[in-house]
C-alpha positions in Angstrom: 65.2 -20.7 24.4 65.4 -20.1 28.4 62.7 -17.9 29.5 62.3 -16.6 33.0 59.3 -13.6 33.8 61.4 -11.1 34.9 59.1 -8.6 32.4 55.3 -9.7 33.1 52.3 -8.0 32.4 48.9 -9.2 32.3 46.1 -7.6 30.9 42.5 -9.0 30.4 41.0 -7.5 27.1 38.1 -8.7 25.5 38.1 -11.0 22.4 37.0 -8.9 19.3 35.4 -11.7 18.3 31.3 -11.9 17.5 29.2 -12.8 20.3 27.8 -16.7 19.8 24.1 -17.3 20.6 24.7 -20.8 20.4 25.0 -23.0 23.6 27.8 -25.3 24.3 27.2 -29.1 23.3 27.2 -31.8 26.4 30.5 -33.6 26.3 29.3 -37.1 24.4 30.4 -40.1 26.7 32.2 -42.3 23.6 31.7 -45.8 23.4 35.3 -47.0 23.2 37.5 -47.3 26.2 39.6 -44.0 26.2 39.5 -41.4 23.3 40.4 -38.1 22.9 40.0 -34.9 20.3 42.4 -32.3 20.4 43.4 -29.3 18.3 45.8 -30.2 15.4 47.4 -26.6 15.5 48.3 -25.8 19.2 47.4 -29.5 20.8 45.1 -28.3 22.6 42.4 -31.0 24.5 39.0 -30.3 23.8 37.6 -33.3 24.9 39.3 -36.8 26.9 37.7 -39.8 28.2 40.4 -42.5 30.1 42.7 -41.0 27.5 45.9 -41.7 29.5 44.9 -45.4 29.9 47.8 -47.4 28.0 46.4 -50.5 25.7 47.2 -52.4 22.9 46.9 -50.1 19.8 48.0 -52.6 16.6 48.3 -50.7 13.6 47.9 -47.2 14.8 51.5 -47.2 15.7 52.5 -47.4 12.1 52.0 -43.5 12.6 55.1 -43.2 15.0 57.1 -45.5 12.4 56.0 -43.8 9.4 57.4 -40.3 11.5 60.4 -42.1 12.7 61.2 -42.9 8.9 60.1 -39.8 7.8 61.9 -37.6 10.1 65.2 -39.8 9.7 65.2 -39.9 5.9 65.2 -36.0 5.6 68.0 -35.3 8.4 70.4 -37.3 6.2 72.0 -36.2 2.9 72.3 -39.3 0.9 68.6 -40.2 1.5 65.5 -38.5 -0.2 62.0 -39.5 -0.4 62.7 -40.8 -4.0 65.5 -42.9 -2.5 65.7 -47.1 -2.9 64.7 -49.0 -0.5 66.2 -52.7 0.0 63.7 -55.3 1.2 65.4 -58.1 2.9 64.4 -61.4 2.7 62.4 -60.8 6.2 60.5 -57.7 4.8 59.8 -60.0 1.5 58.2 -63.0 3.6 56.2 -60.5 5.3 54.6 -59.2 2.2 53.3 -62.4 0.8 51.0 -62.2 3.9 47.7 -61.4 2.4 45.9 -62.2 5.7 47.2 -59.0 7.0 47.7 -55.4 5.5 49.8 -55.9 3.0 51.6 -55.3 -1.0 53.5 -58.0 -2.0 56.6 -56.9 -2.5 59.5 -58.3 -4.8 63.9 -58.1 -4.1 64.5 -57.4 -7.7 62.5 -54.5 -7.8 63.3 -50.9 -6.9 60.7 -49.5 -4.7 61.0 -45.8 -3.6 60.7 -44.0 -0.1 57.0 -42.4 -0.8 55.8 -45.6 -2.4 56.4 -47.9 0.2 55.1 -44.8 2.4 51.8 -44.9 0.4 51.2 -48.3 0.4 51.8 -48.1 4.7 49.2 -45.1 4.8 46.9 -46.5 2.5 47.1 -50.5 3.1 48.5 -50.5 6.3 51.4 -52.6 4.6 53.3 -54.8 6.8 56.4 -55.6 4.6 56.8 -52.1 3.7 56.6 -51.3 7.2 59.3 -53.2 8.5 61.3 -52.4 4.8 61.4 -48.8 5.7 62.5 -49.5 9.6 65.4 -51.7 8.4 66.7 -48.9 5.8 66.4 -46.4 8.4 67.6 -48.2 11.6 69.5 -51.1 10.0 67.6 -53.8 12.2 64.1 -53.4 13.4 65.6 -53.5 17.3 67.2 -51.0 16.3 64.2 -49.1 14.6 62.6 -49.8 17.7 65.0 -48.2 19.9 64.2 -45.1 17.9 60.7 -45.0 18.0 61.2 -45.0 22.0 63.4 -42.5 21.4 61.0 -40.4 19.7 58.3 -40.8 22.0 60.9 -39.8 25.1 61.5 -36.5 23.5 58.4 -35.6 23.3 57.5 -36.5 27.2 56.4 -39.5 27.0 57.5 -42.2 29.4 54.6 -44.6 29.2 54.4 -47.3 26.5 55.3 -50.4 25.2 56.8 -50.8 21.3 57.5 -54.2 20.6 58.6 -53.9 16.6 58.1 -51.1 14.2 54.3 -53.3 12.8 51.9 -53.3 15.3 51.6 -56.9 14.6 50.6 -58.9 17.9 53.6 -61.2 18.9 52.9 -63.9 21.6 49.7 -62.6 22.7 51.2 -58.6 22.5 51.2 -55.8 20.5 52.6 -52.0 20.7 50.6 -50.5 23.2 50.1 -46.5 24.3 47.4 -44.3 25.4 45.0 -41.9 23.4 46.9 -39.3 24.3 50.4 -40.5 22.8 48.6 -41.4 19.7 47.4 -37.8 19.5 50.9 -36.4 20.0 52.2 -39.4 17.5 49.6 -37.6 15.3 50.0 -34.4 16.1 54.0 -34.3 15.2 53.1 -36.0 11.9 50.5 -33.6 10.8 52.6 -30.8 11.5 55.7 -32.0 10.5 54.8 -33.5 7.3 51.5 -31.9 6.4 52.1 -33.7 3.2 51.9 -37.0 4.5 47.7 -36.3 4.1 48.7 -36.6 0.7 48.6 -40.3 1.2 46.6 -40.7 4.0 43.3 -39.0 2.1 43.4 -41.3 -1.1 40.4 -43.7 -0.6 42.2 -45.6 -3.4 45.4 -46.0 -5.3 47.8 -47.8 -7.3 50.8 -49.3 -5.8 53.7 -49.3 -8.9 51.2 -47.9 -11.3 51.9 -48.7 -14.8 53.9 -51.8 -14.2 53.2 -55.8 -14.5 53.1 -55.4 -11.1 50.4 -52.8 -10.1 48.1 -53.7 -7.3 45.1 -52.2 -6.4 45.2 -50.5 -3.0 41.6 -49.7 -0.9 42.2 -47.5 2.3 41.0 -49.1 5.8 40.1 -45.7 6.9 36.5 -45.9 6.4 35.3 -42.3 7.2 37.2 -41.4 3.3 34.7 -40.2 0.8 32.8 -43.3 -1.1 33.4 -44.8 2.4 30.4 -46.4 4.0 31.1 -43.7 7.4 32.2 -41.2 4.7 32.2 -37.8 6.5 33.5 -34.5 4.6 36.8 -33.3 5.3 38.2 -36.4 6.6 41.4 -36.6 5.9 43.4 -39.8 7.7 44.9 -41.1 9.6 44.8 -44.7 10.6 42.9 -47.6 12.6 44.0 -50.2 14.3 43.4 -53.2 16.4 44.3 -55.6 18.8 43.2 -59.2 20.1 43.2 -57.7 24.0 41.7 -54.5 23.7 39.7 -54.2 20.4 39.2 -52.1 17.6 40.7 -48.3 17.4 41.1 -45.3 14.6 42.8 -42.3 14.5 41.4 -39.3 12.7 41.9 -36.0 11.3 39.8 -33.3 10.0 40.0 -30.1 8.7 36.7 -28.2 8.5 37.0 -23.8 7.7 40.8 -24.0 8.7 39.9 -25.9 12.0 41.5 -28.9 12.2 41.4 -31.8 14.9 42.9 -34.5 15.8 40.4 -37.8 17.3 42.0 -41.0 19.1 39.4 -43.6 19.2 40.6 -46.3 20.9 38.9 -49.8 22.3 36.1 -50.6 20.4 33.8 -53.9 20.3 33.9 -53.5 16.9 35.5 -52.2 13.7 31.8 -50.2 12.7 31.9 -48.8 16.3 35.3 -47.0 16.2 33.6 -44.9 13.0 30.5 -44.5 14.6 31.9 -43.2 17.9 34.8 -40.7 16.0 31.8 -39.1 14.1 30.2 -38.0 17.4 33.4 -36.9 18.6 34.4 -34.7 15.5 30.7 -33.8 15.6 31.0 -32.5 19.6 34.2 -30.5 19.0 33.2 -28.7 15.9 30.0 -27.8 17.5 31.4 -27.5 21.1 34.8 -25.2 19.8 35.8 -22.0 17.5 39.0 -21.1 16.4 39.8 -17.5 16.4 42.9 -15.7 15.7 43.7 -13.8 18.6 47.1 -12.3 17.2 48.9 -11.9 13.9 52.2 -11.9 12.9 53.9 -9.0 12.4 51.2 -7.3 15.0 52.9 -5.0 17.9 52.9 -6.3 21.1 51.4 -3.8 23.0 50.5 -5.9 26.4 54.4 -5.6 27.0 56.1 -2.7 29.5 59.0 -0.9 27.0 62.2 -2.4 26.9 65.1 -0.5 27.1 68.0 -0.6 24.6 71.7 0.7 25.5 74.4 0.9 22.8 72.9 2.4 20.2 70.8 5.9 18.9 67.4 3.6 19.7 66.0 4.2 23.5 63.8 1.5 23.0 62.9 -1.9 21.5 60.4 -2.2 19.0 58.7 -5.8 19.6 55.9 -7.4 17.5 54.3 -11.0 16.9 56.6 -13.3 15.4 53.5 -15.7 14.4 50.1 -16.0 13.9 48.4 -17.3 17.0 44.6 -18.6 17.3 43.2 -20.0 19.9 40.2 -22.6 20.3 37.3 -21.3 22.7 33.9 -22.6 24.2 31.1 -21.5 22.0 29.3 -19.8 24.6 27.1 -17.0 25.1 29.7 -14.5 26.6 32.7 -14.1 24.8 35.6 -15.0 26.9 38.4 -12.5 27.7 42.2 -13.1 27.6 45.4 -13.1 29.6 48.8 -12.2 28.4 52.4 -13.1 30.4 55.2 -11.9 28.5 58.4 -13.9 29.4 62.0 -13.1 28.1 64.6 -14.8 26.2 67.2 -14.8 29.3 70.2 -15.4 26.8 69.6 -12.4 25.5 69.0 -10.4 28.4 72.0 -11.9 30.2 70.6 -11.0 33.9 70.2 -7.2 32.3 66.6 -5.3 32.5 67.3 -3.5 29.0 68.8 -5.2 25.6 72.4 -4.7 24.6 72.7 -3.3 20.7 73.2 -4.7 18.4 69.9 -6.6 17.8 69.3 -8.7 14.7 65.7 -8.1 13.1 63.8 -10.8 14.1 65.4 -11.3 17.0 63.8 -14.0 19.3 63.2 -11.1 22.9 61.1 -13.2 24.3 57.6 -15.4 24.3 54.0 -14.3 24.8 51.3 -16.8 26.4 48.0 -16.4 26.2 45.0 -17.3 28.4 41.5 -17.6 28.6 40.4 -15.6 31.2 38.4 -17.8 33.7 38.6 -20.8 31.7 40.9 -23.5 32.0 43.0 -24.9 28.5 45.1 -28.3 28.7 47.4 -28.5 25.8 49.3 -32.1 25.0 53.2 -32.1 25.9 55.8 -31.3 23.4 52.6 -29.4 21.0 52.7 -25.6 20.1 50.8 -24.8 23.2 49.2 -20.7 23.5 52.8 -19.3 23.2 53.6 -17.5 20.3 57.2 -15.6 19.9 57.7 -11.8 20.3 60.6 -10.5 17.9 62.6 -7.3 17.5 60.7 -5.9 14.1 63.9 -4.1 12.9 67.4 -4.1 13.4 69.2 -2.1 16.5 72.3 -1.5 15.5 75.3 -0.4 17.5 76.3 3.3 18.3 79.6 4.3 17.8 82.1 4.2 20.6 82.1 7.7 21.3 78.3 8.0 20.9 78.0 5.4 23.5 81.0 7.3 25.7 79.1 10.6 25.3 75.8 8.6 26.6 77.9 6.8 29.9 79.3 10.2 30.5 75.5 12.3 30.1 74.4 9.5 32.3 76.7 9.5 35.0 76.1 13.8 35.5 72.3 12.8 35.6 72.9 10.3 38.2 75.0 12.4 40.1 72.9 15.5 39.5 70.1 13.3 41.0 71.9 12.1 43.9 73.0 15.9 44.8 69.6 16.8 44.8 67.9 14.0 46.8 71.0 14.8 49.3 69.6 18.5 50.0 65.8 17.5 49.6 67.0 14.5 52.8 69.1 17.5 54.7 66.1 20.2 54.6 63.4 18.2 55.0 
């Protein structure tokens, strides 16, 4: 949607929400060599350390595969998540690894899209990995290519993907910053909410109720029975690497908040745990969400909008979401700033809409600030911008309705220009 501000109005109101006693929490300085928490709603940073230093992630980019897969799978017709997939003779070598994150997997068995998905969330499962990235781009290359693809689209120009694994070749592994893994894991979250489904399982059973059921124990430590159990963990995934250590990427939800923590370079696999519990710990104490407005709501911080063509003088706008916001808890509650921008392909260069107008309607786009304080939010997330709609439907006047209007018009404006010619002469 192209948006230009030719309708702008700010107005600083004050949040209706309850004024907080409690002081805001020091930023922690984490132990790791970049990390980064972020709201997993909007993407917006609540705290970054070195987070747009790029190093060598391992595992963790089984995340951007598992999306690439995902996202793939669904746009095509003959593919569900129930679908076969093959495993090629280089996927089946790869399984009987059990040095690395693995199930053994077999050619003469039919495995299914959200096993093999499991078993990657859950055992961070090298032959199913690469199983998944050959269905969907033919040749792992290829997969590749898409990945990079992926990661373009969303902004980012900074990383190196070297196969779809994580696995270290010669000395290398994929490699990105906190940042793009919290974008990687933002998309996925959002996307497909239901991959937490997986992610959250502690344990599992690959192929249950077969000769060839395996036991499956999460890596993600911070899972309840975990030794760093913490509640309302959730995923995601850790990683690591030879170069640059040990890493994890986490969610949690906690009362409808949830965040998003990058973790990355570590000394040690404990460490990463250790280091993502202060973090979630800072931002929950740190941060609220509020919901600053609701759908449906009437958008009364915009000037009216005019309508022509029809018996309705003017456009009747509301919230086309819900929008919340994360804020410092802090003594004073902040205030807010709204910009109202239009939809210019509706608008057309015009000051007024053109009936008819579809309920629902995208007019234009609302974006909300913090008065005085300064919000960073993660390219290619929600950001504060939530869209204003036409609430019901403007429908088109007759023709002679709208002839009788151009013809009342034109005697005003010439009425009007009569008068301002005597009011000029006399005067």
């Amino acid at each position: 949607m192209k948006l230009n501000y030719l309708f702008v109005i700010l107005l600083i109101t004050s949040f209706l929400f309850p004024q907080q006693s409690q002081a805001q929490s020091t930023e922690p300085t984490i132990d790791a060599i970049s990390a980064i928490s972020i709201d997993s709603e909007n993407g917006q940073v609540l705290m970054s350390q070195n987070a747009d230093e790029m190093l060598q992630v391992g595992s963790v980019s089984k995340l951007l595969s598992v999306y690439v897969a995902l996202k793939t799978i669904e746009a095509q017709d003959e593919w569900t998540r129930e679908s076969i997939v093959p495993i090629s003779d280089e996927a089946y070598q790869l399984s009987q690894d059990y040095n690395i994150g693995n199930v053994p997997l077999r050619q003469d068995y039919n495995y299914t899209v959200n096993e093999l998905v499991e078993a990657v969330s859950i055992n961070l499962a090298n032959g199913a990995t690469l199983a998944l990235a050959e269905m969907v781009g033919e040749t792992e290359a290829d997969f590749v290519k898409m990945m990079e693809t992926q990661l373009l689209e969303w902004g980012v120009e900074e990383f190196n993907l070297i196969n779809s694994t994580g696995l270290e070749d010669n000395g290398e592994t994929n490699a990105f910053s906190a940042e793009v893994a919290a974008i990687i894991a933002y998309h996925l979250v959002n996307d497909f909410p239901d991959y937490l489904d997986y992610s959250n399982q502690a344990e599992a059973v690959f192929t249950p109720n077969t000769d060839d059921a395996i036991d499956m124990n999460n890596y993600n430590q911070m899972l309840n029975g975990k030794p760093y159990e913490r509640e309302n963990v959730l995923g995601l995934m850790p990683g690591s690497s030879e170069q640059d250590g040990n890493s994890f990427v986490g969610y949690s939800n906690e009362d409808e908040f949830g965040i998003i923590t990058v973790v990355l370079g570590t000394e040690d696999e404990d460490t990463r745990y250790e280091e993502t519990d202060r973090l979630m710990d800072y931002s929950y104490s740190a941060y609220m969400k509020e919901l600053v407005v609701s759908e449906g709501q009437p958008t009364t911080q915009v000037n009216t909008i005019k309508v022509e063509g029809s018996f309705e003088s003017e456009a009747e706008l509301i919230y086309g979401e819900d929008m919340s916001l994360v804020v410092p808890i802090i003594d004073t509650a902040p205030r807010l700033e709204y910009k109202f921008s239009i939809n210019e392909a509706l608008f057309e260069d015009r000051s007024y809409l053109v009936a008819p107008v579809e309920q629902g309607e995208v007019v234009g786009e609302m974006t909300i600030y913090g008065a005085g304080t300064e919000f960073t939010y993660l390219p290619s997330t929600k950001g504060n911008h939530v869209p204003v709609v036409q609430a019901e439907p403007i429908e088109e006047a007759a023709w002679y309705v709208n002839g009788w209007h151009s013809f009342s018009n034109g005697v005003s404006n010439t009425w009007e220009s009569t008068r301002r010619f005597f009011v000029d002469l006399f005067n």
